[in-house]
MDTraj code that builds the backbone (N, CA, C; nanometers):
import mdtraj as md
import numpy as np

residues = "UNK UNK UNK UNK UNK UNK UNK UNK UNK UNK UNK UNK UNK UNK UNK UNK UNK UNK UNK UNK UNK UNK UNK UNK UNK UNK UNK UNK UNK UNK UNK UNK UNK UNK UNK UNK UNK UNK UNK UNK UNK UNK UNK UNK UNK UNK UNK UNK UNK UNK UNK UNK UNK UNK UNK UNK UNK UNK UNK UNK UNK UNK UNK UNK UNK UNK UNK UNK UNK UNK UNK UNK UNK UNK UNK UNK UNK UNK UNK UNK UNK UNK UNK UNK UNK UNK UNK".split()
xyz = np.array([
    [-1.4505, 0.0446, -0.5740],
    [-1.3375, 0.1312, -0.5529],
    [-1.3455, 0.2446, -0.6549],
    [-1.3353, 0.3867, -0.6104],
    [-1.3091, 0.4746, -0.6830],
    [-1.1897, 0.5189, -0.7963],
    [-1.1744, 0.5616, -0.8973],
    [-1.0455, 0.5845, -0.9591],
    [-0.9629, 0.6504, -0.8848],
    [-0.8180, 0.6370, -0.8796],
    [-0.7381, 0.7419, -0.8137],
    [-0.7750, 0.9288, -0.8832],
    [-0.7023, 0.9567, -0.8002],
    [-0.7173, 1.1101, -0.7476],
    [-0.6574, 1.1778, -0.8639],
    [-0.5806, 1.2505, -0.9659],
    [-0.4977, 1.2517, -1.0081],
    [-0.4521, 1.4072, -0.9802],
    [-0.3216, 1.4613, -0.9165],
    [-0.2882, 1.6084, -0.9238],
    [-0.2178, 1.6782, -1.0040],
    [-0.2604, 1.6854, -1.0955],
    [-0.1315, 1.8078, -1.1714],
    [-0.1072, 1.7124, -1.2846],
    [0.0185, 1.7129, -1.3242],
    [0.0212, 1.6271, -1.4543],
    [0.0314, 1.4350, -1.4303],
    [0.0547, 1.4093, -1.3920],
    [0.0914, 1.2499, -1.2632],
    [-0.0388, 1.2595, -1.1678],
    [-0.0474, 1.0982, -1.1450],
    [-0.1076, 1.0209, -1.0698],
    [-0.0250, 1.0379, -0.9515],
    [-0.0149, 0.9753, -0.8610],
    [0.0564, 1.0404, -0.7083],
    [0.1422, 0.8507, -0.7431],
    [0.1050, 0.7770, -0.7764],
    [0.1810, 0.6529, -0.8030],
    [0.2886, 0.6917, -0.9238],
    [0.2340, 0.7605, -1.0062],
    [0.3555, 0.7690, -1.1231],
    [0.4522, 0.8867, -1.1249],
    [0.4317, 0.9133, -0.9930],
    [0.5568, 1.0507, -1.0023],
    [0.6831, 0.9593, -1.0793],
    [0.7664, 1.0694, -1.0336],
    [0.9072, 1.0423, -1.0809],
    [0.9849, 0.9756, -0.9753],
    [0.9141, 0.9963, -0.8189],
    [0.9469, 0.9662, -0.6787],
    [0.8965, 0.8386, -0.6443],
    [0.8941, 0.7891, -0.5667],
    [0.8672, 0.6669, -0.4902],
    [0.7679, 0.7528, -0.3402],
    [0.6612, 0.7084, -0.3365],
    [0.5603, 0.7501, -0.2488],
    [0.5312, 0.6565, -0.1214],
    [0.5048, 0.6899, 0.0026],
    [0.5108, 0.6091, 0.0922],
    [0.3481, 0.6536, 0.1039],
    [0.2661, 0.4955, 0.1346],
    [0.1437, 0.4800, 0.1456],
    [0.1196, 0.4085, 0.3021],
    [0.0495, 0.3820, 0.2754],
    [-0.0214, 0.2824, 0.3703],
    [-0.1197, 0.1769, 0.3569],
    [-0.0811, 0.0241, 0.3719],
    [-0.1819, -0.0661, 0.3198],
    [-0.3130, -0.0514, 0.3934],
    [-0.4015, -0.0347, 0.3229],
    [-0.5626, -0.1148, 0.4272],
    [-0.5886, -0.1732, 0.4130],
    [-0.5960, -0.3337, 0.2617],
    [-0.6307, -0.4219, 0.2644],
    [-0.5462, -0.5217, 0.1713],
    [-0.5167, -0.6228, 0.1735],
    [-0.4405, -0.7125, 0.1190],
    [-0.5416, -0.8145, 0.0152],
    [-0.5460, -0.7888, -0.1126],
    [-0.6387, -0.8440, -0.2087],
    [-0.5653, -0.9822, -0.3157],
    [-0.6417, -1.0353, -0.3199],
    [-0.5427, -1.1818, -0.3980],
    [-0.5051, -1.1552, -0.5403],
    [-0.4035, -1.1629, -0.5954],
    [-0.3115, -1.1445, -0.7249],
    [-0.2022, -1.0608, -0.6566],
    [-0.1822, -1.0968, -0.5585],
    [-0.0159, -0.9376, -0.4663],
    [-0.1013, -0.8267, -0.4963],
    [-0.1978, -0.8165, -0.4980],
    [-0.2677, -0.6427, -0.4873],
    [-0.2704, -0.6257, -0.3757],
    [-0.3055, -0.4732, -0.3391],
    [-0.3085, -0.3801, -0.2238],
    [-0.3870, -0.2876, -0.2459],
    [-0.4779, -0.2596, -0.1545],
    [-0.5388, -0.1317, -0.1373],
    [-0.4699, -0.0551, -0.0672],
    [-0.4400, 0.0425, -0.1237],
    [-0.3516, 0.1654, -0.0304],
    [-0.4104, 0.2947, -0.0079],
    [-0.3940, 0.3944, 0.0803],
    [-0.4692, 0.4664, 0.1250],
    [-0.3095, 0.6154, 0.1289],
    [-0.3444, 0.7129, 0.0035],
    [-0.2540, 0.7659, -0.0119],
    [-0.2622, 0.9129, 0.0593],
    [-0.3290, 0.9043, 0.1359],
    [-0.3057, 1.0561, 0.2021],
    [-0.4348, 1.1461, 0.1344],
    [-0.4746, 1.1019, -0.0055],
    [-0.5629, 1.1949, -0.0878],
    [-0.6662, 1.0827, -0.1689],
    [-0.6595, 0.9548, -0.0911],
    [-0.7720, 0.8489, -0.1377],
    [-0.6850, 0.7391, -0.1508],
    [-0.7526, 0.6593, -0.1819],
    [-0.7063, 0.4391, -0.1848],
    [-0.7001, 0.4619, -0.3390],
    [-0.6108, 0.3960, -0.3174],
    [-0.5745, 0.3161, -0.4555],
    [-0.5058, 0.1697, -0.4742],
    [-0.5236, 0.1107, -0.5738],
    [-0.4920, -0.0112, -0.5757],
    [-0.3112, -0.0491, -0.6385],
    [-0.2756, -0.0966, -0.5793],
    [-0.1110, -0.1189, -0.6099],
    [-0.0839, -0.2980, -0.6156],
    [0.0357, -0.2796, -0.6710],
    [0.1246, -0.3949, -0.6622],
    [0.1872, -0.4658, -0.4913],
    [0.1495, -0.5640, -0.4958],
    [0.2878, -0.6019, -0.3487],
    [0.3303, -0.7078, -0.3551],
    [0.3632, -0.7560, -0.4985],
    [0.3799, -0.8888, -0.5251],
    [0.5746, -0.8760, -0.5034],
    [0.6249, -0.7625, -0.5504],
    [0.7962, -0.8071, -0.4691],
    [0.8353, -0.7213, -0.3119],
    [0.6991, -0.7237, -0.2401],
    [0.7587, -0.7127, -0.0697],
    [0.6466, -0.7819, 0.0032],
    [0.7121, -0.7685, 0.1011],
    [0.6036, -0.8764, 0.2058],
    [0.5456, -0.7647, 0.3353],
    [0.5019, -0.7298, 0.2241],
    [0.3649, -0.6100, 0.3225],
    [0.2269, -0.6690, 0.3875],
    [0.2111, -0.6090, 0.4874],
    [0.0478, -0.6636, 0.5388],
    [-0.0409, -0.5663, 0.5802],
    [-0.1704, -0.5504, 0.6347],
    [-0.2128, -0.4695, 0.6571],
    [-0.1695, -0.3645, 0.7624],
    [-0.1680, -0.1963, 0.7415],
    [-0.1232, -0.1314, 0.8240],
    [0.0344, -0.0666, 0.8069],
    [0.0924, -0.1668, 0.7532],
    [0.2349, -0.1621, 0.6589],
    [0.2179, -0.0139, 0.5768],
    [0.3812, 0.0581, 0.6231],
    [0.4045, 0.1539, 0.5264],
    [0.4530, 0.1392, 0.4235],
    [0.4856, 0.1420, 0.3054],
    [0.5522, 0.0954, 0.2186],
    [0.5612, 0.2296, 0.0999],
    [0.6777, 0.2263, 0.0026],
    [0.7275, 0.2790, -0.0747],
    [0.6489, 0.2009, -0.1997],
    [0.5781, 0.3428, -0.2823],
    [0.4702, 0.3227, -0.3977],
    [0.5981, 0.3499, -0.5210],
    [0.5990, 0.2953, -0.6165],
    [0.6716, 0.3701, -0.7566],
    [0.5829, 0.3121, -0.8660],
    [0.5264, 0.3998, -0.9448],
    [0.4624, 0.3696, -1.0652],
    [0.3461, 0.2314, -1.0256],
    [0.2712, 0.2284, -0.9489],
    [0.1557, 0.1501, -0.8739],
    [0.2403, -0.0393, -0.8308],
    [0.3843, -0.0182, -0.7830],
    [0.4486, -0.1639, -0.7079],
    [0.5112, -0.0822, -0.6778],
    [0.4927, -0.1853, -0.4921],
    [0.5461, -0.1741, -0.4278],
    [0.7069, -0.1694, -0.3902],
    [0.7863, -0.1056, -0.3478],
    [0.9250, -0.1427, -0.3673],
    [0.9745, -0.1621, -0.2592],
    [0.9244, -0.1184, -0.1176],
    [0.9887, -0.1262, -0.0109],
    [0.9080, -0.1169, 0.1406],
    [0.9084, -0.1952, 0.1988],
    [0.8042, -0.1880, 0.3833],
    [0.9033, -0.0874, 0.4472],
    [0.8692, 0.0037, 0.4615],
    [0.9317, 0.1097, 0.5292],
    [0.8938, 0.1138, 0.6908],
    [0.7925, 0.0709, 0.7339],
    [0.7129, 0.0705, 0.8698],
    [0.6117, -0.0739, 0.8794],
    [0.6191, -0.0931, 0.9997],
    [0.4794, -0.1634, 1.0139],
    [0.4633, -0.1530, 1.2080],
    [0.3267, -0.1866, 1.1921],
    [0.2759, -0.1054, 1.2721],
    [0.3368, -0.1922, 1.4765],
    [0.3056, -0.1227, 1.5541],
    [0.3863, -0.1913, 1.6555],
    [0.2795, -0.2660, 1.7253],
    [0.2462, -0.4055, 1.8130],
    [0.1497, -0.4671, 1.8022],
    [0.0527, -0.4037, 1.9370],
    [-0.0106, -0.4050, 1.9012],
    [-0.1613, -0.3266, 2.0185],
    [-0.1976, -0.2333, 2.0033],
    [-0.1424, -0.1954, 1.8726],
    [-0.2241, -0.0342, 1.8328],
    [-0.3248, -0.0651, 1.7638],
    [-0.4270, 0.0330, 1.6927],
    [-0.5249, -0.0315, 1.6201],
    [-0.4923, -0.1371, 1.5374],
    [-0.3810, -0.1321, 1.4594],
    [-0.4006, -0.1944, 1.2948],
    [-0.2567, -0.3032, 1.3517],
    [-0.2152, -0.2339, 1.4579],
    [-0.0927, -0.3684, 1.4875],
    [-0.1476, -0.5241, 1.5799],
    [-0.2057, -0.5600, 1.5213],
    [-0.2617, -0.6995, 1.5843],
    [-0.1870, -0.8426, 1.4615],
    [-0.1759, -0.9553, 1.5047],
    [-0.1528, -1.0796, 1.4913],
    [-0.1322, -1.0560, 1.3219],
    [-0.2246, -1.0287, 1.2826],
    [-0.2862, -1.0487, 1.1084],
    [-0.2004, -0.9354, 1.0513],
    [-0.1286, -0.8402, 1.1183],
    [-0.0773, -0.7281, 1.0311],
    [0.0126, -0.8079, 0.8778],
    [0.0702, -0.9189, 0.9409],
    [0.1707, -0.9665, 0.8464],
    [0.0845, -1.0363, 0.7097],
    [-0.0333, -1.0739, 0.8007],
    [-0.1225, -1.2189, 0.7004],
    [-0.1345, -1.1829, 0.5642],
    [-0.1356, -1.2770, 0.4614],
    [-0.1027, -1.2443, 0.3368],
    [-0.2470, -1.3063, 0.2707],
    [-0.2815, -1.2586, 0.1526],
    [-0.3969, -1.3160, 0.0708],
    [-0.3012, -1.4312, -0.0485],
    [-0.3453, -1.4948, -0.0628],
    [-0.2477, -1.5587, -0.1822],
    [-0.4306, -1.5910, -0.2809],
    [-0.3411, -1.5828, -0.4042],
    [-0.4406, -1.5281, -0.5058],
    [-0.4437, -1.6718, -0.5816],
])
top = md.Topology()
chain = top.add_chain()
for i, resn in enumerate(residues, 1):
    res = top.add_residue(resn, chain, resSeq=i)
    for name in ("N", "CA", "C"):
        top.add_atom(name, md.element.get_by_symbol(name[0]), res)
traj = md.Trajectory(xyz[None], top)
């Protein structure tokens, strides 16, 4: 995995805002690979119950909130969207 991106003075995780990502992979310790619009980065999802494909609200690299998930028969909305890694 590459380092995140960083723009301007902040990381796109440490704004001052809460960032909505998108999971691509669910890694064991509640990590997440997230895919921020400007590259993946690795986050927290140990206090929501995100799965792959899941939108979710980034603040300072944890997760705070599933804002979306995906509807089932689209690419990333199949059976496993919910499935969890336990670490």
């Amino acid at each position: 995995m590459t380092a995140p991106e960083c723009h301007g003075d902040v990381c796109i995780t440490c704004s001052d805002q809460a960032v909505a990502v998108r999971v691509v992979e669910l890694l064991p310790d509640d990590l997440a690979v997230v895919d921020t619009g400007s590259g993946m980065e690795e986050v927290s999802v140990a206090l929501v119950s995100a799965g792959v494909g899941d939108e979710i609200l980034v603040h300072a690299k944890e997760a705070i909130a599933v804002v979306g998930r995906p509807e089932k028969g689209t690419e990333t909305g199949t059976d496993k969207t919910t499935e969890r890694v336990s670490g």
